[in-house]
PyMOL Python script that loads the backbone (N, CA, C, O; Angstrom):
from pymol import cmd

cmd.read_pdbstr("""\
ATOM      1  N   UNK A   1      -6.257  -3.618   3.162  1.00  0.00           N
ATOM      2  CA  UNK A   1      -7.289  -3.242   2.219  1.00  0.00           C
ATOM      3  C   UNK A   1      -7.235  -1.730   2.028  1.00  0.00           C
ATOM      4  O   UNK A   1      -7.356  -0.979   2.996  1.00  0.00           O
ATOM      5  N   UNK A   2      -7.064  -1.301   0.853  1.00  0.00           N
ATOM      6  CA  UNK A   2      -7.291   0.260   0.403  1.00  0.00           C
ATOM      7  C   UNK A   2      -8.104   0.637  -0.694  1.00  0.00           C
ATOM      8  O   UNK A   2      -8.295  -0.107  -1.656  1.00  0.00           O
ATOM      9  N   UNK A   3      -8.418   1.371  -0.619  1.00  0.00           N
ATOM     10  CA  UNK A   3      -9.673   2.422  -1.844  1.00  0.00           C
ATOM     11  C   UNK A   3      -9.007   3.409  -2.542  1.00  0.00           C
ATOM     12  O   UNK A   3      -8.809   4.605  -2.328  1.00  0.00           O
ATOM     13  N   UNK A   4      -8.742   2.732  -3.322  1.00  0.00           N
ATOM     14  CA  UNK A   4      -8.086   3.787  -4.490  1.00  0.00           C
ATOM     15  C   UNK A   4      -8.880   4.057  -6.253  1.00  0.00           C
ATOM     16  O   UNK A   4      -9.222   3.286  -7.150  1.00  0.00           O
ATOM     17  N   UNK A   5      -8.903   5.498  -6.082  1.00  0.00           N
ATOM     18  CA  UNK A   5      -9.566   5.654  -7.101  1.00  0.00           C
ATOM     19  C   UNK A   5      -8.852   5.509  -8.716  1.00  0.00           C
ATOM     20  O   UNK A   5      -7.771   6.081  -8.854  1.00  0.00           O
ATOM     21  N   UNK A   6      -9.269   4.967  -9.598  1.00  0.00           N
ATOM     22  CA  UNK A   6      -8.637   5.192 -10.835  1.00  0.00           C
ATOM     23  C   UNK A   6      -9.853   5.639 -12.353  1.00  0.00           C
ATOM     24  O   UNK A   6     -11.013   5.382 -12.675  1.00  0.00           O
ATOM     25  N   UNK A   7      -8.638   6.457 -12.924  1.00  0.00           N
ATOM     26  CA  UNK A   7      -9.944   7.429 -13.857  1.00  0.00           C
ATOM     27  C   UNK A   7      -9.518   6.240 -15.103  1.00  0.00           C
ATOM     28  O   UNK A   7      -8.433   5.660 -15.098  1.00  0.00           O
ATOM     29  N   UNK A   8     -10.228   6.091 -15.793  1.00  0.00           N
ATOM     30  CA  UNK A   8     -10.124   5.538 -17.659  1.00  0.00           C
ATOM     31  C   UNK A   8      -9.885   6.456 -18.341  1.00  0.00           C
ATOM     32  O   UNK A   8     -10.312   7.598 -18.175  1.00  0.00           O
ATOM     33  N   UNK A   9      -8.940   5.954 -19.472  1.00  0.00           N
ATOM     34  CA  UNK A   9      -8.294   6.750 -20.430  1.00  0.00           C
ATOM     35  C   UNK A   9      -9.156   7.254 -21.553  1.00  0.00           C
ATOM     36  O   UNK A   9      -9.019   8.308 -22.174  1.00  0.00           O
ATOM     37  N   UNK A  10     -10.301   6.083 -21.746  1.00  0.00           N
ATOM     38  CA  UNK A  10     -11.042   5.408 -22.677  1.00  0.00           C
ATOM     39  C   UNK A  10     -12.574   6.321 -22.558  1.00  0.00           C
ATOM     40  O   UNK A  10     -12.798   7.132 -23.457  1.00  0.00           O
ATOM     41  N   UNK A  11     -13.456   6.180 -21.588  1.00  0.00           N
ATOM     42  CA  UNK A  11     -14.514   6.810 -20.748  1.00  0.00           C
ATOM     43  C   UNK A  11     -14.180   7.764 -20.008  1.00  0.00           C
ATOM     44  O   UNK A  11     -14.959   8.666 -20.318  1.00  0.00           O
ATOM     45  N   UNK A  12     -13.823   7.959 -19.591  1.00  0.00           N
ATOM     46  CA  UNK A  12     -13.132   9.360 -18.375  1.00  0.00           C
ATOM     47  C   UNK A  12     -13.700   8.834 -17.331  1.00  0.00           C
ATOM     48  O   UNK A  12     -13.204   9.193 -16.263  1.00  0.00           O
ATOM     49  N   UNK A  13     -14.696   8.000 -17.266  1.00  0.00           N
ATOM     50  CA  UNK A  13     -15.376   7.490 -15.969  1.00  0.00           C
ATOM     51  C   UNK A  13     -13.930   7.153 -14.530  1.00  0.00           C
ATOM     52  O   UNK A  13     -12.818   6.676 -14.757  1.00  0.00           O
ATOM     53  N   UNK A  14     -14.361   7.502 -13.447  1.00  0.00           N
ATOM     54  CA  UNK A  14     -13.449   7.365 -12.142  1.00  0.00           C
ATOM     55  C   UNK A  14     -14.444   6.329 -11.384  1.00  0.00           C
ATOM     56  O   UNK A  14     -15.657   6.475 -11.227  1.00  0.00           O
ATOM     57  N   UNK A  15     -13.651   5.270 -10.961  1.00  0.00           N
ATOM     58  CA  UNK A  15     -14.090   3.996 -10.555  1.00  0.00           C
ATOM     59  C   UNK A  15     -13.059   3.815  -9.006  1.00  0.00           C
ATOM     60  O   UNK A  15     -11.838   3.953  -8.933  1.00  0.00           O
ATOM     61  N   UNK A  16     -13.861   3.527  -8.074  1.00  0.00           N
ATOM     62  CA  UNK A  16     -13.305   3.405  -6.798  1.00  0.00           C
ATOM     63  C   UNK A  16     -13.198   1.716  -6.892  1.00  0.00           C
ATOM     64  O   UNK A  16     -14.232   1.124  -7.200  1.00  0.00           O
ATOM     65  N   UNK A  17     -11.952   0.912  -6.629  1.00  0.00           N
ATOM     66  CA  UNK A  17     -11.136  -0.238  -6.476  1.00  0.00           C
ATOM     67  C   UNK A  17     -11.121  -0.535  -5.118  1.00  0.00           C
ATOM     68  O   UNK A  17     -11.026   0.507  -4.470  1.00  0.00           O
ATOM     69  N   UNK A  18     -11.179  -1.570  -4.392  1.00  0.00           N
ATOM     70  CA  UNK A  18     -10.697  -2.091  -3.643  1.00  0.00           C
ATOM     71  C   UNK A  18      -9.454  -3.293  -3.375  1.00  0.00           C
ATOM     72  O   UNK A  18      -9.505  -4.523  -3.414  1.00  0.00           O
ATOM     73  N   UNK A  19      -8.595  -2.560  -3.157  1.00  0.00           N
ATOM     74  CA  UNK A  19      -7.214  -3.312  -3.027  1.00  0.00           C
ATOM     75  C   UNK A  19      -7.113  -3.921  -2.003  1.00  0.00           C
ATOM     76  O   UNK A  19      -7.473  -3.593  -0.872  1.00  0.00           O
ATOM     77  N   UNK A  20      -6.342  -5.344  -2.555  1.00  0.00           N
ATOM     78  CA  UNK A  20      -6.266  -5.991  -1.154  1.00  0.00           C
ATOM     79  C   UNK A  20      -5.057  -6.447  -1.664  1.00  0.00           C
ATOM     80  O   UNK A  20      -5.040  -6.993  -2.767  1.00  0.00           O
ATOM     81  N   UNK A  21      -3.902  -6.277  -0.922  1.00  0.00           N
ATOM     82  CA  UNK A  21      -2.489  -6.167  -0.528  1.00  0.00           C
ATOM     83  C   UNK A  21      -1.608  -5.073  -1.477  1.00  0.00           C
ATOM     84  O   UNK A  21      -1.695  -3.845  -1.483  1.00  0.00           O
ATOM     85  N   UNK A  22      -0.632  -6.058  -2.366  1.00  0.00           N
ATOM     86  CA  UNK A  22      -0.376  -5.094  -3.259  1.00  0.00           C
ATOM     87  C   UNK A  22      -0.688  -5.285  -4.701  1.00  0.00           C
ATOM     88  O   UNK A  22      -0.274  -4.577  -5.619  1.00  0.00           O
ATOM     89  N   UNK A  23      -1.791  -6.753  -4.833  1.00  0.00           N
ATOM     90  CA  UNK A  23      -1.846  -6.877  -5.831  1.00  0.00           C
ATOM     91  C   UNK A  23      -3.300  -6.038  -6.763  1.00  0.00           C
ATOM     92  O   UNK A  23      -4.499  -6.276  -6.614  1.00  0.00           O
ATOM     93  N   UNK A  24      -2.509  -4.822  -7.903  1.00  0.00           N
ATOM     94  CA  UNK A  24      -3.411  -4.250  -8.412  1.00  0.00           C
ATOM     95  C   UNK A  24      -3.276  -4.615  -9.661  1.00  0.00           C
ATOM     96  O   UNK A  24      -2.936  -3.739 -10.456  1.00  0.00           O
ATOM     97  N   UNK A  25      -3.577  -6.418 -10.313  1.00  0.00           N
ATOM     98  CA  UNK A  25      -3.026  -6.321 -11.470  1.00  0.00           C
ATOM     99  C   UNK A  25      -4.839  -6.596 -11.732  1.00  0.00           C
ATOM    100  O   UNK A  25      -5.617  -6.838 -10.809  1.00  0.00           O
ATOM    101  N   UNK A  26      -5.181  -6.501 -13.012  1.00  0.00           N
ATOM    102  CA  UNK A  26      -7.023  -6.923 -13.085  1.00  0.00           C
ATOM    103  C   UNK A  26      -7.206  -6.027 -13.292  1.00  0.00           C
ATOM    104  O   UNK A  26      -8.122  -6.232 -14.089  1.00  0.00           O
ATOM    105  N   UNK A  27      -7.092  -4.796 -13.252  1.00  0.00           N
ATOM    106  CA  UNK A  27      -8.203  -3.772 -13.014  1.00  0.00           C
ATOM    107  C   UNK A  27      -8.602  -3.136 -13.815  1.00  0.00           C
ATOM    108  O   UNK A  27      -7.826  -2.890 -14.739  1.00  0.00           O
ATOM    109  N   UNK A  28      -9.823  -2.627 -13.863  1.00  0.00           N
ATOM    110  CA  UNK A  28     -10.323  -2.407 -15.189  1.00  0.00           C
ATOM    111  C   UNK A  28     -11.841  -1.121 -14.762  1.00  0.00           C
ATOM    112  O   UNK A  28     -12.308  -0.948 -13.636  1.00  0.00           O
ATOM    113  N   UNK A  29     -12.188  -0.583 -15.751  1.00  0.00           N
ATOM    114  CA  UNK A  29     -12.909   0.631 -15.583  1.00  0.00           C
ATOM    115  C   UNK A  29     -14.160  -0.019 -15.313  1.00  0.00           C
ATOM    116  O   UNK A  29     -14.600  -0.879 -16.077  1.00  0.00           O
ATOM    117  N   UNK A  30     -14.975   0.473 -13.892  1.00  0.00           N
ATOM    118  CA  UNK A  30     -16.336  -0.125 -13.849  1.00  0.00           C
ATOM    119  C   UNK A  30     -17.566   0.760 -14.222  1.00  0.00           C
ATOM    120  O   UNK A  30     -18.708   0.879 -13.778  1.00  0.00           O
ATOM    121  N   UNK A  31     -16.617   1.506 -15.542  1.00  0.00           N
ATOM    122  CA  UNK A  31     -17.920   1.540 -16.465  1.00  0.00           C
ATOM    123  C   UNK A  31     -18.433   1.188 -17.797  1.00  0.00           C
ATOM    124  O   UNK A  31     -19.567   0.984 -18.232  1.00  0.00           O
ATOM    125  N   UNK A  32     -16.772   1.174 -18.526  1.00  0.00           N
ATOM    126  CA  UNK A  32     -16.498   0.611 -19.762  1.00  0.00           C
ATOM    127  C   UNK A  32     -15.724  -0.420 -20.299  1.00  0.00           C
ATOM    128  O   UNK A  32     -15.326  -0.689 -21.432  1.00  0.00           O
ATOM    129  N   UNK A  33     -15.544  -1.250 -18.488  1.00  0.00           N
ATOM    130  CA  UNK A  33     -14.675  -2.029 -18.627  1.00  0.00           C
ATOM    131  C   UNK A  33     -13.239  -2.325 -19.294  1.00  0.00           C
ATOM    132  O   UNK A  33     -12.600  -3.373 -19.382  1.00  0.00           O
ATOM    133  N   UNK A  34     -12.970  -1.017 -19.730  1.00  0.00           N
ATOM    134  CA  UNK A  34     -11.577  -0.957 -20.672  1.00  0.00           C
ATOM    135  C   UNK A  34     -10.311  -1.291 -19.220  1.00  0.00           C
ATOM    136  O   UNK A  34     -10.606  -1.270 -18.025  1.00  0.00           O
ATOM    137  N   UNK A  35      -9.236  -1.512 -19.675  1.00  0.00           N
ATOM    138  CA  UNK A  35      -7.966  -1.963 -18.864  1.00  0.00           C
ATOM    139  C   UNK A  35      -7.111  -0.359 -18.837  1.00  0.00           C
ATOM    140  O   UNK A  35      -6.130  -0.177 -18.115  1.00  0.00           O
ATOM    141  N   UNK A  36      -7.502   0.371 -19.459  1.00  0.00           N
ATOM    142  CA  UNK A  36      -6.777   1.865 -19.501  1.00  0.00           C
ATOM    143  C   UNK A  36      -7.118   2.585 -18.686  1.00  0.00           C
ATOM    144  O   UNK A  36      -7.979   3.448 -18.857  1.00  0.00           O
ATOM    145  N   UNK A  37      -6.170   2.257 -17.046  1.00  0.00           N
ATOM    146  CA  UNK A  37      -7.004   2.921 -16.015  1.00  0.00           C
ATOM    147  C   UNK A  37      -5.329   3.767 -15.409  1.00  0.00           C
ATOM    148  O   UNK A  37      -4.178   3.337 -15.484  1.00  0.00           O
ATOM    149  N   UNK A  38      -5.742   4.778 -14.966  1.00  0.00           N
ATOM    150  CA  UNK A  38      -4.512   5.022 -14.339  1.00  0.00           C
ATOM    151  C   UNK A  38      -5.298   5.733 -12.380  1.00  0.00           C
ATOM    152  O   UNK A  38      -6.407   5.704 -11.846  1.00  0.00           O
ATOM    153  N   UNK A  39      -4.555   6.016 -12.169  1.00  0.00           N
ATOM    154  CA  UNK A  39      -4.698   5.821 -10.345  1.00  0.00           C
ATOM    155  C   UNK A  39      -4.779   7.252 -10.143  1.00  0.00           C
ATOM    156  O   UNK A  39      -3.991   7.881 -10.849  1.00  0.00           O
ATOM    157  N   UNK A  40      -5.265   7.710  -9.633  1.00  0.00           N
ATOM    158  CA  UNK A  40      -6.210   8.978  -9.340  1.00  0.00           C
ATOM    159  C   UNK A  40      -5.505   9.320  -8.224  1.00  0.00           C
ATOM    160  O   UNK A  40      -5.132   8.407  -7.487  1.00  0.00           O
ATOM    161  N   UNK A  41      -5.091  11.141  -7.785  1.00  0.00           N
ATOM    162  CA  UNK A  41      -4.986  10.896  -6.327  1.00  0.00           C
ATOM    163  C   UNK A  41      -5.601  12.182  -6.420  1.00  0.00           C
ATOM    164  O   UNK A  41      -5.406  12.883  -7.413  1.00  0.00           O
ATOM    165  N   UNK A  42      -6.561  12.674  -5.170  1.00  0.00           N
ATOM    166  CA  UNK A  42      -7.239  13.226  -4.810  1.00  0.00           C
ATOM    167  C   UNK A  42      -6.951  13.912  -3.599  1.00  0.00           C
ATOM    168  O   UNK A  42      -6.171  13.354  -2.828  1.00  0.00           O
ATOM    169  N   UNK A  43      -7.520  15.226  -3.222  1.00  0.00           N
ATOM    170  CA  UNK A  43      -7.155  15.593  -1.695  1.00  0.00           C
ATOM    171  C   UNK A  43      -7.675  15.132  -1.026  1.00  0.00           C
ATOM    172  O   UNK A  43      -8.851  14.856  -1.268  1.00  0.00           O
ATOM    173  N   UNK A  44      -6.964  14.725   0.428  1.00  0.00           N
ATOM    174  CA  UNK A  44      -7.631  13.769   1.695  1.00  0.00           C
ATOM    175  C   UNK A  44      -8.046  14.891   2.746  1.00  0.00           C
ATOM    176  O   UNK A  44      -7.169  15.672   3.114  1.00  0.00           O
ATOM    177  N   UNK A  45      -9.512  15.026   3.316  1.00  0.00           N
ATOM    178  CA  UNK A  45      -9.371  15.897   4.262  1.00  0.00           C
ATOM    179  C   UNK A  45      -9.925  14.587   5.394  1.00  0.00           C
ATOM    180  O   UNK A  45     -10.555  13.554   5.170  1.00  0.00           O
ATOM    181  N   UNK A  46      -9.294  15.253   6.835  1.00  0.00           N
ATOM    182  CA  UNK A  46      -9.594  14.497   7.927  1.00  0.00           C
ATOM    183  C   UNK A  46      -9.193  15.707   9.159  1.00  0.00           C
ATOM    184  O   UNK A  46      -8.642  16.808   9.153  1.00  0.00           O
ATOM    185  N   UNK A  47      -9.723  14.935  10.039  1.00  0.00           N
ATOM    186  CA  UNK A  47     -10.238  15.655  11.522  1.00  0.00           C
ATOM    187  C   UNK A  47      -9.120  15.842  12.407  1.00  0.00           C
ATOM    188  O   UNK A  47      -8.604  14.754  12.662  1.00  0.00           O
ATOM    189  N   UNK A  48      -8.467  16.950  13.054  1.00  0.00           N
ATOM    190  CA  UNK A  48      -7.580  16.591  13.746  1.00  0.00           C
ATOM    191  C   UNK A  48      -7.663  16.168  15.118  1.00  0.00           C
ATOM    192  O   UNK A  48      -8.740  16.218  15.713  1.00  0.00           O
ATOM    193  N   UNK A  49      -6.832  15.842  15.552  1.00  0.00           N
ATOM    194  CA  UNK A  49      -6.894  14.701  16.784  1.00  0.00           C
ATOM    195  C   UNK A  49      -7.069  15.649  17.941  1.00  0.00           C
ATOM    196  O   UNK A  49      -7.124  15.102  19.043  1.00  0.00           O
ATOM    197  N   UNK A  50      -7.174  17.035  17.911  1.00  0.00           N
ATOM    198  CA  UNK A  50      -6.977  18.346  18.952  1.00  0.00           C
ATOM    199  C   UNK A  50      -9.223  17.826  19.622  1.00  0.00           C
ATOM    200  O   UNK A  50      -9.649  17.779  20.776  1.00  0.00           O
ATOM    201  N   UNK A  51      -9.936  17.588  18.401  1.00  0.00           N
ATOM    202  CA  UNK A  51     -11.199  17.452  19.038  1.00  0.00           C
ATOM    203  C   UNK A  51     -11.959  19.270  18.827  1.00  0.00           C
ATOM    204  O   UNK A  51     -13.012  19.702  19.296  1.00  0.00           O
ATOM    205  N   UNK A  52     -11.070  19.877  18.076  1.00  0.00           N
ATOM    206  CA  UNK A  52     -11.319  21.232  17.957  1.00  0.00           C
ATOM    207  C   UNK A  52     -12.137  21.279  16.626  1.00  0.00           C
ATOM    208  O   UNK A  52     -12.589  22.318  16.145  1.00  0.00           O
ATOM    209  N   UNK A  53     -12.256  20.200  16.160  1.00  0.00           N
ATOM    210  CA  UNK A  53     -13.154  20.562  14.787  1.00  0.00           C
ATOM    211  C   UNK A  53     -12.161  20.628  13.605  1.00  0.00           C
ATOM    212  O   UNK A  53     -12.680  20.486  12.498  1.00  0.00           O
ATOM    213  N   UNK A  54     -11.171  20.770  13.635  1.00  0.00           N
ATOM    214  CA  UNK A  54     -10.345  22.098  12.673  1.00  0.00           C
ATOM    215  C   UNK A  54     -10.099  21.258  11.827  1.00  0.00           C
ATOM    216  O   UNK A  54      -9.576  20.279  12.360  1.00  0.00           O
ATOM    217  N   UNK A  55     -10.296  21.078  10.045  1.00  0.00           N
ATOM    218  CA  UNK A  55      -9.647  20.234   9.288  1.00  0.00           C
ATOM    219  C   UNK A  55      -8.598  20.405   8.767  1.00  0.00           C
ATOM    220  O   UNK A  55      -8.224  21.560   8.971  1.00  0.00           O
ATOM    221  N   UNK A  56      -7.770  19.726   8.065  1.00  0.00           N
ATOM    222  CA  UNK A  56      -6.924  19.542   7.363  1.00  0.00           C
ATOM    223  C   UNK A  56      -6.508  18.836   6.183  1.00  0.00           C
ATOM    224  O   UNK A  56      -6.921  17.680   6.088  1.00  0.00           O
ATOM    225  N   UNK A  57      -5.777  19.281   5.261  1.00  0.00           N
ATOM    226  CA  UNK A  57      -6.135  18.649   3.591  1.00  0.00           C
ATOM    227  C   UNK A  57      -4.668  18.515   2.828  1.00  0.00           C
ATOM    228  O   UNK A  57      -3.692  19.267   2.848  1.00  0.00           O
ATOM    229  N   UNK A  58      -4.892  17.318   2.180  1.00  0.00           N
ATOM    230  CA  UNK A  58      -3.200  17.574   1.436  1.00  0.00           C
ATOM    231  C   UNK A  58      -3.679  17.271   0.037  1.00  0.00           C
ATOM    232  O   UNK A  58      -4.147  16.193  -0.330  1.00  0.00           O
ATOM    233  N   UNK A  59      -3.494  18.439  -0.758  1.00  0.00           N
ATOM    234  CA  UNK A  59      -3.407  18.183  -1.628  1.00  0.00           C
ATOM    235  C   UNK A  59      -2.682  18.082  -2.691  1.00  0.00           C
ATOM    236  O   UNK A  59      -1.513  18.456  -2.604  1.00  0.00           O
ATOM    237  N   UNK A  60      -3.162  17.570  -3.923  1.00  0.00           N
ATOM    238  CA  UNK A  60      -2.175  17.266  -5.273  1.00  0.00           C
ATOM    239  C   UNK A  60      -2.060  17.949  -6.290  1.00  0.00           C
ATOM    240  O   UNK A  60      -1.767  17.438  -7.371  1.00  0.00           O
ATOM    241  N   UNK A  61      -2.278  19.281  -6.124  1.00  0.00           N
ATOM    242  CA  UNK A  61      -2.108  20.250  -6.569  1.00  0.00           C
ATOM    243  C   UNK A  61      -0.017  20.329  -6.629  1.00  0.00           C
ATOM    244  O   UNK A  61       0.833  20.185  -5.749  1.00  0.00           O
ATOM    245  N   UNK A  62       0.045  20.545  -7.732  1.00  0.00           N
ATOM    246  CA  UNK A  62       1.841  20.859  -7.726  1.00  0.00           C
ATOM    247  C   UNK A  62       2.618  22.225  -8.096  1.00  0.00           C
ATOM    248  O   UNK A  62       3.703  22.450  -8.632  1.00  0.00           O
ATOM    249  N   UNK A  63       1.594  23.032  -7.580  1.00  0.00           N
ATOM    250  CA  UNK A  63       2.059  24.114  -7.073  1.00  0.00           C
ATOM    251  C   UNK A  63       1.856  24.890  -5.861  1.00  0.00           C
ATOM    252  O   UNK A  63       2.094  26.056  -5.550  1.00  0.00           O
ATOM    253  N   UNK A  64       0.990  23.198  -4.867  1.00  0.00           N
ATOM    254  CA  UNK A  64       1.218  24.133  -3.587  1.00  0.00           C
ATOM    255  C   UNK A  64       2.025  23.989  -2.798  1.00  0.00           C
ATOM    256  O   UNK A  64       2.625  22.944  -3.049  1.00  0.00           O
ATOM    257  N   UNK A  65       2.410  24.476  -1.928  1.00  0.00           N
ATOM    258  CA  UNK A  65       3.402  24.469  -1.161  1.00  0.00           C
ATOM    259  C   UNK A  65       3.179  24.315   0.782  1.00  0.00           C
ATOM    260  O   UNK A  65       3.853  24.330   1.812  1.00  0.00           O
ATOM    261  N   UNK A  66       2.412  24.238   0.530  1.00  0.00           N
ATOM    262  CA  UNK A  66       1.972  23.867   2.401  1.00  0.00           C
ATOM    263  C   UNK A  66       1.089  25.070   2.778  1.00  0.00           C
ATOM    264  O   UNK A  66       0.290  24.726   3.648  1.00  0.00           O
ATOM    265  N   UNK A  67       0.934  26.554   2.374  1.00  0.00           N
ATOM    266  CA  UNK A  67       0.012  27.701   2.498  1.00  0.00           C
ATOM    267  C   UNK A  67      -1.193  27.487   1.860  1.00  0.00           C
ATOM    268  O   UNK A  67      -1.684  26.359   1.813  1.00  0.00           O
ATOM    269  N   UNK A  68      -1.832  28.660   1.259  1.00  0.00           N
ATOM    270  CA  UNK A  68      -3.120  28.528   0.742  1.00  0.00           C
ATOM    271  C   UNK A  68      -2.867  28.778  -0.721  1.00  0.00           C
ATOM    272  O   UNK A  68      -2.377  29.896  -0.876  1.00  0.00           O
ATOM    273  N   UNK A  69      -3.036  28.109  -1.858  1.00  0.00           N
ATOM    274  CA  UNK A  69      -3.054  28.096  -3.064  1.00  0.00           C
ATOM    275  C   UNK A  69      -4.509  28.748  -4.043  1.00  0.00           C
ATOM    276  O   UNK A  69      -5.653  28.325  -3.882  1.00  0.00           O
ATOM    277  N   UNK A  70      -4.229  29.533  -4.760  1.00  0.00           N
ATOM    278  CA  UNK A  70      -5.628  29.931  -5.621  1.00  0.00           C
ATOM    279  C   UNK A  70      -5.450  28.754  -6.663  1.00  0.00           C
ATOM    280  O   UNK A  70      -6.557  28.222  -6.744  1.00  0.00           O
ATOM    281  N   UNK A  71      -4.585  28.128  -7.468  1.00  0.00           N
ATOM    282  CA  UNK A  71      -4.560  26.737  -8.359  1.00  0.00           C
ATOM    283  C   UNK A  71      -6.041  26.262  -7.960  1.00  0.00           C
ATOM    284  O   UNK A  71      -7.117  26.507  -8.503  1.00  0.00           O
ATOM    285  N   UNK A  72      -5.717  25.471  -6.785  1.00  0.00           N
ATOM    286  CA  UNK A  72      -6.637  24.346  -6.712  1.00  0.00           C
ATOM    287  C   UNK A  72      -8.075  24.878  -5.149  1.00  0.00           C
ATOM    288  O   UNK A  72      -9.216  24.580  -4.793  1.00  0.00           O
ATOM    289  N   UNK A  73      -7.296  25.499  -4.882  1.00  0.00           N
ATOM    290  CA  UNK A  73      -8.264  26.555  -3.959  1.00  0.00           C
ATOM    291  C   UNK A  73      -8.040  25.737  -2.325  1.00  0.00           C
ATOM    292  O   UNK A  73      -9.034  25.463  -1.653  1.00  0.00           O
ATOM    293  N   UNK A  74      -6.938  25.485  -1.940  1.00  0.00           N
ATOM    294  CA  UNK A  74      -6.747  24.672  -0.465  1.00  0.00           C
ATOM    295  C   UNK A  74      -6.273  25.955   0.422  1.00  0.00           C
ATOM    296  O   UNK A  74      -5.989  27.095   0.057  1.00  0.00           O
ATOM    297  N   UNK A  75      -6.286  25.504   1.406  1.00  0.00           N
ATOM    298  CA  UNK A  75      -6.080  26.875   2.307  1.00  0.00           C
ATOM    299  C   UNK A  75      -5.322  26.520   3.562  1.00  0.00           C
ATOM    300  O   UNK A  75      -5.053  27.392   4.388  1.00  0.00           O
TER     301      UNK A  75
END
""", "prot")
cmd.dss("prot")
cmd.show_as("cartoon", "prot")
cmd.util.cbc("prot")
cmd.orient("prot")
């Protein structure tokens, strides 16, 4: 099972999906119900396993490079 977001072409509305395996055929905007959805990817931040607090983020920005970017503002 995964949560993947997808924005409408149609509404601009972004609708969170729940996938279950690999089948993502159905899917449709849950706001305008249109079928013109494409798949969103977003930055993931999560906790590192050190217990130090310290986060970490990958984002989809395509001009960053693993440092700190002014584009999208990750660090």
């Amino acid at each position: 099972m995964r949560f993947v977001d997808y924005k409408c072409e149609d509404c601009g509305g972004i609708s969170e999906i729940v996938l279950l395996g690999d089948n993502n055929t159905g899917i449709k905007c849950g706001k305008c119900g249109s079928r013109k959805v494409k798949k969103v990817f977003a930055p993931v931040s999560f906790k590192g396993s050190s217990g130090s607090g310290s986060s970490s983020s990958i984002s989809s920005c395509s001009s960053c490079s693993g440092g700190s970017c002014s584009t999208c503002g990750s660090s």
